[in-house]
N, C-alpha and C positions, 0 to 999 in steps of 0.2 A: 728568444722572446716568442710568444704565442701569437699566432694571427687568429684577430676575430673576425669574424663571417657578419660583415656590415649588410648582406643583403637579407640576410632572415631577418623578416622579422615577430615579434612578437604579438599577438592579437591583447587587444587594450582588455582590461578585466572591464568586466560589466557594470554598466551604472546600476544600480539596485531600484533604481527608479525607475527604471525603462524598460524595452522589450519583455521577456516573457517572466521577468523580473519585477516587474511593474505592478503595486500595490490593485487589486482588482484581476489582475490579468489570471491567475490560480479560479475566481469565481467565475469569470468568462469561459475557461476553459473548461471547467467542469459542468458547464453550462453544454458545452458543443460535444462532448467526449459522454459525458453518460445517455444521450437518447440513440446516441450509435452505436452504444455497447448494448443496451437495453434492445436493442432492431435488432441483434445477434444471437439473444435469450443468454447476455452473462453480464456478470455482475463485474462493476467496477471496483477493484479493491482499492487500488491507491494511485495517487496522483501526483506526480512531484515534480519540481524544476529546480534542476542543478547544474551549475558548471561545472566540468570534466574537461581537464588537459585543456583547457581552452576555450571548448566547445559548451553552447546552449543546450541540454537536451530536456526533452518534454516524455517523463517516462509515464507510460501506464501499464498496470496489473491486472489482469481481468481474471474470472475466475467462475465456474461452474461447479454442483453438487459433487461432477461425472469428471473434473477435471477440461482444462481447454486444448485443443489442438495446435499446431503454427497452422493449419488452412485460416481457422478462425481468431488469431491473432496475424495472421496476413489481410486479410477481409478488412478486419478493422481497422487496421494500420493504412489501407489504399484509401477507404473511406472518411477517414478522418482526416489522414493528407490532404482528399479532394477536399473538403469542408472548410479544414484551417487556409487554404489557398487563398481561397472567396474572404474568409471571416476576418484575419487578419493583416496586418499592415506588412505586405508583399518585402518589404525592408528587412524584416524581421528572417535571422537564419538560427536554424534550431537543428534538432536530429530528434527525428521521434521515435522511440521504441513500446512497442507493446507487446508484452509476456504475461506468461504465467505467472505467480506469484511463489509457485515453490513449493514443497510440503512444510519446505524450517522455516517460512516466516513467520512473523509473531498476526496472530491475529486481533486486530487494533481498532476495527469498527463493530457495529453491532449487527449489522449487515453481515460481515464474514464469522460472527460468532452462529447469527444463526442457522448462515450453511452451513457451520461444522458440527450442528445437530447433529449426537447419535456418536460422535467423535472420540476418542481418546485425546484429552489434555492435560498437558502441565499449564496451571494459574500461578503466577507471583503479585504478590498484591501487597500493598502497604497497611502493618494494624497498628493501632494506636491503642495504648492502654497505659494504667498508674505510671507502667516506665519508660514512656515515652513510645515514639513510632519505629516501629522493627518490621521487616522484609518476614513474610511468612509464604510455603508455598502448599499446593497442594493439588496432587493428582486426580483425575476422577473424569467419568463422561460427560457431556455436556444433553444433559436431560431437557434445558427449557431456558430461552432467553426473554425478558422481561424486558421494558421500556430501561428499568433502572438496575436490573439482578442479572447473574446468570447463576442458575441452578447446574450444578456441579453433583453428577451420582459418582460415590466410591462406597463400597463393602454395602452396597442395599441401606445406604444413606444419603438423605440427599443434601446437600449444603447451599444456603441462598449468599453468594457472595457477592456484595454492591457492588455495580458498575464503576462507582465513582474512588474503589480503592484498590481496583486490579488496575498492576503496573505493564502486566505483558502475560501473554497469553500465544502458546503454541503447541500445535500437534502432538502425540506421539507416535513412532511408528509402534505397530503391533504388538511388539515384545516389550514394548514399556521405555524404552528409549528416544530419546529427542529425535525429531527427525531431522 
């Protein structure tokens, strides 16, 4: 017969209503997190709270034209610690992480479309027509980002493709490959 180990225990799943879970708490924190990243000259790309193995973490992506260092994802990680210390309810345990965002992530705001000005991307985007809605993609540089367009140059053509039907959008490296 197996002996179970009575003194581990297990950390309770989270209430979805509470700590950093907590309906508002995503707008608070983007609230505290982007004039810090903004004081650093980079750009916030994404924001997100998930549990892991157990654990609360509170991840950020920052992101520059020139690429970010760990000094200045160290910088912003001690400053934002200092900040959420003060701002929030001391009860609360998280792990915070601030990185880079990678060359293969998908770029998802309009904000990191329009750093990637000048860029080589693959677009997947949703078209609709007589037979219904199909996955269409298409290569090409990223010439000009619009309130509601991104203009897309391939062969000394340029393509305006609505904001509202690209599904994902990422890098390529150099030789035309995903990065």
């Amino acid at each position: 017969m197996k002996r179970q180990n009575r003194n581990k225990k297990k950390k309770p799943a989270p209430n979805p209503r509470s700590g950093i879970h907590a309906p508002g708490f995503g707008q608070r924190l983007l609230e505290i997190a982007e004039p810090v990243c903004t004081s650093e000259g980079v750009l916030l790309i994404d924001l997100e709270r998930v549990r892991e193995f157990g654990d609360d973490i509170i991840r950020l992506a920052v992101d520059t034209a020139d690429g970010v260092s760990l000094d200045v994802c160290t910088v912003i990680s001690r400053e934002l610690s200092r900040i959420l210390s003060v701002e929030l309810d001391p009860r609360l345990t998280y792990r915070l992480e601030v990185s880079s965002p990678g060359i293969d992530r998908s770029l998802d705001t309009t904000e990191a479309l329009e750093a990637a000005n000048g860029e080589t991307v693959k677009v997947l985007m949703q078209c609709v027509d007589e037979a219904g809605p199909r996955p269409e993609h298409m290569t090409g540089r990223i010439s000009q980002v619009t309130a509601d367009a991104l203009m897309l140059t391939a062969n000394e053509q340029t393509t305006e493709i609505p904001l509202e039907t690209i599904t994902r959008v990422w890098r390529l490296k150099s030789d035309g490959d995903e990065a």
